[in-house]
N, C-alpha and C positions, 0 to 999 in steps of 0.2 A: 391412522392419525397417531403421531406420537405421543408420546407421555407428557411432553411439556404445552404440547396445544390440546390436551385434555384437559389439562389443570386451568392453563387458562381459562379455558372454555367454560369451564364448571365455576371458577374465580365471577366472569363477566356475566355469565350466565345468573350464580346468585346475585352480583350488586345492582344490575341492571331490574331483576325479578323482584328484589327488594325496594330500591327507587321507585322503580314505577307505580312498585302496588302503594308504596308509602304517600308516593303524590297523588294517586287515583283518589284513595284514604282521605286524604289529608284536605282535598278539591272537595270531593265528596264531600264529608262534612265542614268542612268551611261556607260552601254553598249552603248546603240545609243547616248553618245557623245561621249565615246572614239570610236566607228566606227566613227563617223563622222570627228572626228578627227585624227585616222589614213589617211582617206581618203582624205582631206585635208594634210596631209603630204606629200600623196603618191603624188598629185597634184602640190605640193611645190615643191618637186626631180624632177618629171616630167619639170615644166616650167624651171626651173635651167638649167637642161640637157640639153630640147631641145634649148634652147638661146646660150647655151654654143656651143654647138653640132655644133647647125649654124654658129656660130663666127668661129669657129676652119676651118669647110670645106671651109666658103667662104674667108675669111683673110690666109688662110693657114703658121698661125702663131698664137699666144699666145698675140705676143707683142699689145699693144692697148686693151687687154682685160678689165685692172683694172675699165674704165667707164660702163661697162658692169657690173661686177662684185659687182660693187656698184648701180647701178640702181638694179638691183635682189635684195640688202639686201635689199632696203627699201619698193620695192616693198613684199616681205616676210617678214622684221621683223627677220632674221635670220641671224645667221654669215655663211659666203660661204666660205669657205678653197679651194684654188686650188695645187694641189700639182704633179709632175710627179710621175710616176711608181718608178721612183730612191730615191723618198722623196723631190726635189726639189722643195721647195714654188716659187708658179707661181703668185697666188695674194692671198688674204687675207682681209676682209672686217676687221676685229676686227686693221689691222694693218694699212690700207689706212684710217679709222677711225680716229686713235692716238693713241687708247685705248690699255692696255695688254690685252694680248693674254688669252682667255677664253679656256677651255679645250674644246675638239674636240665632236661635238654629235655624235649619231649612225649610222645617215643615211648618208649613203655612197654609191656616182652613181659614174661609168665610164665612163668618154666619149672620145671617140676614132674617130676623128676626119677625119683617114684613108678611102677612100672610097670602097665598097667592089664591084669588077666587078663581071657583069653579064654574063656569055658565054653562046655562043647556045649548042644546044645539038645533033646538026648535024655538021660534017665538023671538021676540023681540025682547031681551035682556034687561033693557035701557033701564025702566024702572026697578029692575032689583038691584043693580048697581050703585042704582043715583041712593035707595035705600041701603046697601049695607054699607056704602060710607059714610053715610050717618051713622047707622048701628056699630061700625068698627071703633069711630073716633070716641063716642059717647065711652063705647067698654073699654079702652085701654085707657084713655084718662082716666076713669074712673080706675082701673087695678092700679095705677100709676099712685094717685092720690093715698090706695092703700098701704101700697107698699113703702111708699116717704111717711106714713104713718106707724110703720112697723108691722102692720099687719099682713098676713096672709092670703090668696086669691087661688081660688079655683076657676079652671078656663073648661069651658063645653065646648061642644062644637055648636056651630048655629049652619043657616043655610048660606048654600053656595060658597062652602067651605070656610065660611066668615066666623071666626071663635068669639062666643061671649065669655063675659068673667062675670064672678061673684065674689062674695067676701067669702072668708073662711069661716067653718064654724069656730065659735069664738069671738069673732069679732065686735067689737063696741058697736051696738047699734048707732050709740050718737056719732060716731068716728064715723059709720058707713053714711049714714044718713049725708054727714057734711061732706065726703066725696062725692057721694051723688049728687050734689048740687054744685061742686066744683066742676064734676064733669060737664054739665052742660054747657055751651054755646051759644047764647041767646045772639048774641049781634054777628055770626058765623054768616056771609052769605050763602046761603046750598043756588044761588043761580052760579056762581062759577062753576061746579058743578056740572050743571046743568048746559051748559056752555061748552065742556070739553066733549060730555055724551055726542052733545048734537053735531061735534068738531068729527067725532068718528063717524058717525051717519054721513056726513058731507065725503069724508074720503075713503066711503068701501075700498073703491077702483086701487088703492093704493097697497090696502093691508086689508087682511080679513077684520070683520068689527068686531068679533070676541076679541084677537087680540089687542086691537083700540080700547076695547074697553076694558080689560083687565089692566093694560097700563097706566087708564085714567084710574082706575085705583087703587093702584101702588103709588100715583104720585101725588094721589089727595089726602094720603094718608099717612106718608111721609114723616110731615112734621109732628106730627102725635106718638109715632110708634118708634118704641127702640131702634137706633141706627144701627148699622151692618154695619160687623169690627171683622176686621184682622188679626184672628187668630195666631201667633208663634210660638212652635213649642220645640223646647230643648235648647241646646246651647252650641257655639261654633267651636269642633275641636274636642267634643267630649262625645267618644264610643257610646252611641246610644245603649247597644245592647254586645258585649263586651262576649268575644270567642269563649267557649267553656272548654280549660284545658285538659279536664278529665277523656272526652270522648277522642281527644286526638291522640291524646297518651294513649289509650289504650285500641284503637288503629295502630298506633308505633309500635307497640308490643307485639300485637297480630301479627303483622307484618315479623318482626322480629322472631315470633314463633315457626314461622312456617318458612321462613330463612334459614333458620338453624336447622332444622328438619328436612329441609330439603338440600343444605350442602352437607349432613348427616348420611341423608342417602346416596347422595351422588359418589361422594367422597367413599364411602364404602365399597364400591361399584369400582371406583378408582383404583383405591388402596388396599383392596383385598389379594389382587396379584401378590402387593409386597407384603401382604400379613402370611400368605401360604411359604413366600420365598423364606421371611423370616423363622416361621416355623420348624422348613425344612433342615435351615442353615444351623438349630439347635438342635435338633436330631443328630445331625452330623455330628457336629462340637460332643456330642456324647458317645460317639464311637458309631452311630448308626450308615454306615455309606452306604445302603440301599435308597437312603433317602432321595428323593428326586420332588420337583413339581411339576405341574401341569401346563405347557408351555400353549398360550394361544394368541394370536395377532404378530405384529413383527413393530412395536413401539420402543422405546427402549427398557419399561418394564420387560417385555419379553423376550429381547437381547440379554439382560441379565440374567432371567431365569435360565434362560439357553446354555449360557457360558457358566452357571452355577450347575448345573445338571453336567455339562463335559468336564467340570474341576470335579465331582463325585465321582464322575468315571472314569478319570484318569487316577483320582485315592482307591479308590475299590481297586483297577488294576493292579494300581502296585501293592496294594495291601494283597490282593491273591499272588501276583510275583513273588511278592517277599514269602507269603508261606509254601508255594510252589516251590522253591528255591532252598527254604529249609527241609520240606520236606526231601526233596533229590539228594541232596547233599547225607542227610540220613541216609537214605538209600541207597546211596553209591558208595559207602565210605562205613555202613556196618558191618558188611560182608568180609572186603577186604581187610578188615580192622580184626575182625574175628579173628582171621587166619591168622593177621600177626600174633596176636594174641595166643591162641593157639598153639604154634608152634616154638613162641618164645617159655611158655611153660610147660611144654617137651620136657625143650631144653635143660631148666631149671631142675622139672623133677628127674631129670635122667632117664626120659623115659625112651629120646632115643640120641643118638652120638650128632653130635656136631661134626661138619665137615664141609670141605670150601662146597660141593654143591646146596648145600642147605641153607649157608650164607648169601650165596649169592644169591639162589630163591628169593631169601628175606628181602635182601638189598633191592632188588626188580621190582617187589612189591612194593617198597618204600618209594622207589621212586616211580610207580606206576599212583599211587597217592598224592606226590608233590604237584605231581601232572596234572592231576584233577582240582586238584586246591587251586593252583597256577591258571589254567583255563576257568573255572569259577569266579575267583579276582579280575581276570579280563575281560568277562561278561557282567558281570553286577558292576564293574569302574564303564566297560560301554553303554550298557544301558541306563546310567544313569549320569553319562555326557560328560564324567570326566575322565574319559582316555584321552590322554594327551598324544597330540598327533604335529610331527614335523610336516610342513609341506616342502615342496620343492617340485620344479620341471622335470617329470623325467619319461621316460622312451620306455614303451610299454612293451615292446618286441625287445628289448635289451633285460629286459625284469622276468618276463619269461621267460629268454636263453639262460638268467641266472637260476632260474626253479627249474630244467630242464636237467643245469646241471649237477644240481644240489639234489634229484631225486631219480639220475642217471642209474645208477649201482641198483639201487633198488630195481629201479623198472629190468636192466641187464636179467638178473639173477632172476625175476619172475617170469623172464621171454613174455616181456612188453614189452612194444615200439612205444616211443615217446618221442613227441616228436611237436614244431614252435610252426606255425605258419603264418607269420607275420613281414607285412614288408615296412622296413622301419623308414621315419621314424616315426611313432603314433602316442604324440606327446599331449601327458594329463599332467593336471594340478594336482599330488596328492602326497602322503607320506609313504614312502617307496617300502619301507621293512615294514607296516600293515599291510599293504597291496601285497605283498609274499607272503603276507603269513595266511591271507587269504589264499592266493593260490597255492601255496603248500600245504592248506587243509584239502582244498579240491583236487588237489591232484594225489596226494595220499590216498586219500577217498577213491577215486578213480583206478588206482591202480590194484587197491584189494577187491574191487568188480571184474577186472577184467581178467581172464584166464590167458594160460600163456598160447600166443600167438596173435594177439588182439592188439590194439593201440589207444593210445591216450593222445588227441592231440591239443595244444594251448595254440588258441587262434587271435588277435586282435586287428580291426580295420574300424575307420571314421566309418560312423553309419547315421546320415543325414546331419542334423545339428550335432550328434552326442559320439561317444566312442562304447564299442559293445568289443567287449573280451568272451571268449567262449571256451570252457573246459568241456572237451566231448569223449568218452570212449566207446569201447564196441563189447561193454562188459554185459550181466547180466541185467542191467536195468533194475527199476523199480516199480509197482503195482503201482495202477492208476488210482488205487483207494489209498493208497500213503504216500501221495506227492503232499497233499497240505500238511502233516507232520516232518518235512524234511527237515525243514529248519527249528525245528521244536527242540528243546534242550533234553539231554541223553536219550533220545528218539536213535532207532538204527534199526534199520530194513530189514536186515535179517538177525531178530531176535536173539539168535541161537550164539551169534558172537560174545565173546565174553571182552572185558576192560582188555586183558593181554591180548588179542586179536584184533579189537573194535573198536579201542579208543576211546576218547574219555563221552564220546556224546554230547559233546560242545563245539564242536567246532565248524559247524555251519551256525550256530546260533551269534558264536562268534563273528562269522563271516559277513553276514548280514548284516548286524548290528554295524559296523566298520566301512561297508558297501554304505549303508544308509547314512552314516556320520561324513561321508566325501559328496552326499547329495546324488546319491544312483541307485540305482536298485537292483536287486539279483532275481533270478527265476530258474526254475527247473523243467524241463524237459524230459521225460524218460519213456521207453517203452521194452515192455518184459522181453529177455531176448535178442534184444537190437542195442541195447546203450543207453548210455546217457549224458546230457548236455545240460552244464548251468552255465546262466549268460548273465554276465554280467554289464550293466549301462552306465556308463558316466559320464557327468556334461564335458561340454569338448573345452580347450584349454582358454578361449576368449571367455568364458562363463567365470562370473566373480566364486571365488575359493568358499565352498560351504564349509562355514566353522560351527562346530558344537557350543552346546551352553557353557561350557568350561575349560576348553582349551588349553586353559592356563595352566591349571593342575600340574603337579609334578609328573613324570611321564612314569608310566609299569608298564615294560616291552618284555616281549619276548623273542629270544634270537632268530631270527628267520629261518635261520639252519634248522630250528626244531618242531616239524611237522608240526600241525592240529589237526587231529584227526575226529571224525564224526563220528 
């Protein structure tokens, strides 16, 4: 997966992991406050009811309720509407307040203050009914008369679930006395009564007769007992029980904690790649080019490490280059520098005569010196792309009859055959006086291998797509354990040769470099005894011209005419 659908991922991964958990959260407790808050409502109706409930059964009246009515709102916080069955306002908090009237909330209880008997389920009832509504009507007018009195009433329970009252302690005997005589009904028929009982006995077939008869008296009793109101409590539009913003805030947080923490880690996991690349990359910056990271995956985090790791290895290179290259140069340039040296303070002290052989000495060595400075300059200007290179078409069997005959006299005088085997014409893309300076190192080369009798031949033919040049002789060869040093800079076969014999030790390293700047490559061939053969490959002439990184540069040639030897 790339770097950039990682980031996403980890991006959509936390806000989606965030969202969710915050709406999970947020549902969560929004549920468990409005439960808790319907519950609490449900709790609110409840205690209304049952206060109401009980006022009603034991007062068996209405009247004196408003004190009640208003202890309830402040105990709830709520407005209490009481109202009969018919619409009649019985009390009203918002109006015993002062305040207008708020519109009506939802919750709405009944309470029915009526008491509901109990019959057995043996025996013929009739008579204890026709009795406790007598006994019903008598007790609640009587608690009724006390309470328009101001007084007090405690309710029992009597039989068949039928409640008696009394006065309170406290009460004015003469105040109880004259409700008790208010309570009674002297001119009250009890045969109506007695008329509904027998109305149930007539239609068992229809309804069972307990419940015939407990509805005869709920509805005998009726007009004496507190009427069933219409309880409504709260108000339309006002948040009974209002969200508590503390627990969602701190669900938000949670969530918010464990979001941070987890694109904390992710991100780490992510961006730890580039905290190592980073690291590496100041090591570096402070001279370290051992430095490298740890390359894993193929994203584009580790495309960069990749190509950060081959920029350290191509600085390391050339930083061993550049000291390899100082150190050679030491090397090859103390010796001979000595001798100058040396023999120029002879001179000086007179220690011995000057004379043209001594001069000309000096001279050879001076310019066995210039030579190697010269070859130096054209390998540190190749290797680093700015050898400036003419191209031009030309006939690669016409270039070697030119090196053929530029290194004619020599091959002659060594009884070497030298000799072109080319059928022309076998046309490259290239700079024609580098192509000879190359084969004027190889073939110099060539001819101090080969003993007299032996031959040098320079071969060129198309070979498939590319063109392959071949420098071969029939000299002494080289060991198969120092073909990978051939090209290696002042590397040379046989040790034993010195700079006046052997050349400066650059000149395949040259060759190479120059092969590789036209886009071909060179190789070596040899075996002890038999020869040797380097072959060089170059794209064929339809192949676009391979130019170096700097082409442009001023041009530092050397004359074709003058060998580079290995």
């Amino acid at each position: 997966m790339s770097f950039r659908l990682r980031v996403l991922a980890l991006v959509m991964l936390v806000a989606v992991t965030a969202i969710g958990a915050t709406a999970w959260l947020t549902l969560r407790q929004a549920s468990q406050q409005i439960t808790e808050s319907d519950r609490a409502d449900q709790r609110v109706v409840q205690l209304v009811h049952d206060q109401l409930l009980s006022y009603g059964q034991r007062h068996g009246t209405w009247e004196g309720v408003p004190s009640t009515v208003i202890d309830l709102g402040q105990q709830t916080g709520e407005r209490i509407h009481l109202a009969s069955e018919t619409g009649v306002v019985v009390s009203d908090t918002d109006q015993l307040d002062g305040r207008t009237a708020r519109p009506l909330g939802s919750d709405v209880t009944l309470v029915d203050p009526r008491p509901t008997i109990t019959l057995p389920t043996n025996g013929d009832p009739s008579g204890s009914v026709l009795k406790s509504i007598t006994v019903y009507r008598l007790g609640v007018r009587f608690a009724a008369c006390l309470t328009r009195s101001g007084y007090d009433v405690t309710m029992t329970s009597g039989a068949l679930g039928v409640p008696g009252f009394a006065a309170a302690a406290g009460t004015d005997k003469t105040a109880e006395a004259d409700c008790q005589e208010r309570a009674r009904e002297p001119g009250r028929d009890l045969a109506v009564d007695q008329q509904r009982i027998e109305a149930c006995h007539a239609g068992v077939e229809f309804e069972p007769l307990s419940t015939c008869l407990a509805r005869v008296f709920t509805d005998q009793i009726s007009d004496v007992a507190a009427v069933p109101l219409r309880v409504t409590i709260g108000v339309v539009g006002e948040q009974q029980s209002p969200l508590q913003a503390g627990p969602m805030l701190a669900a938000a947080a949670g969530v918010a904690v464990l979001a941070i923490a987890g694109t904390a880690l992710l991100s780490r996991r992510v961006l730890r790649p580039i905290a190592r690349l980073t690291e590496a990359a100041g090591r570096l910056g402070k001279g370290d080019l051992s430095s490298r990271v740890a390359v894993v995956g193929s994203d584009e985090v580790a495309e960069l490490g990749r190509s950060f790791n081959r920029m350290a290895d191509s600085l390391q290179r050339g930083e061993e280059r550049q000291r390899r290259l100082v150190a050679d140069v030491a090397h090859e340039l103390r010796t001979p520098l000595a001798n100058l040296r040396g023999y120029l303070e002879a001179l000086k002290d007179g220690v011995i005569a000057p004379d043209v052989d001594l001069f000309a000495s000096l001279h050879e060595e001076a310019v066995l010196q210039q030579r190697i400075v010269n070859d130096l300059q054209d390998l540190a200007l190749a290797e680093a792309g700015t050898l400036n290179y003419h191209r031009t078409v030309i006939d690669l069997a016409e270039l070697m009859e030119t090196s053929r005959a530029a290194h004619h006299a020599v091959a002659e005088s060594a009884g070497v055959r030298l000799v072109v085997a080319a059928v022309s014409p076998v046309l490259v893309h290239a700079d024609p006086d580098r192509l000879r300076q190359v084969l004027g190192n190889l073939v110099t080369n060539a001819l101090r291998a080969t003993p007299a009798g032996g031959s040098v031949t320079l071969a060129a033919a198309p070979v498939g797509p590319s063109v392959v040049v071949r420098v071969a002789d029939t000299g002494t060869g080289i060991a198969a354990r120092s073909l990978p040093y051939v090209f290696d800079r002042f590397w040379r076969a046989d040790s034993a040769r010195g700079r006046r014999t052997g050349g400066s030790g650059l000149g395949l390293a040259i060759a190479r470099q120059i092969v590789t700047d036209h886009g071909g490559t060179i190789t070596v061939a040899s075996e002890l005894g038999v020869g040797t053969t380097f072959t060089i490959t170059l794209p064929p002439l339809a192949a676009p011209p391979f130019t170096p990184a700097a082409a442009s540069q001023p041009r530092h040639s050397v004359p074709a005419e003058s060998p580079r030897s290995a």
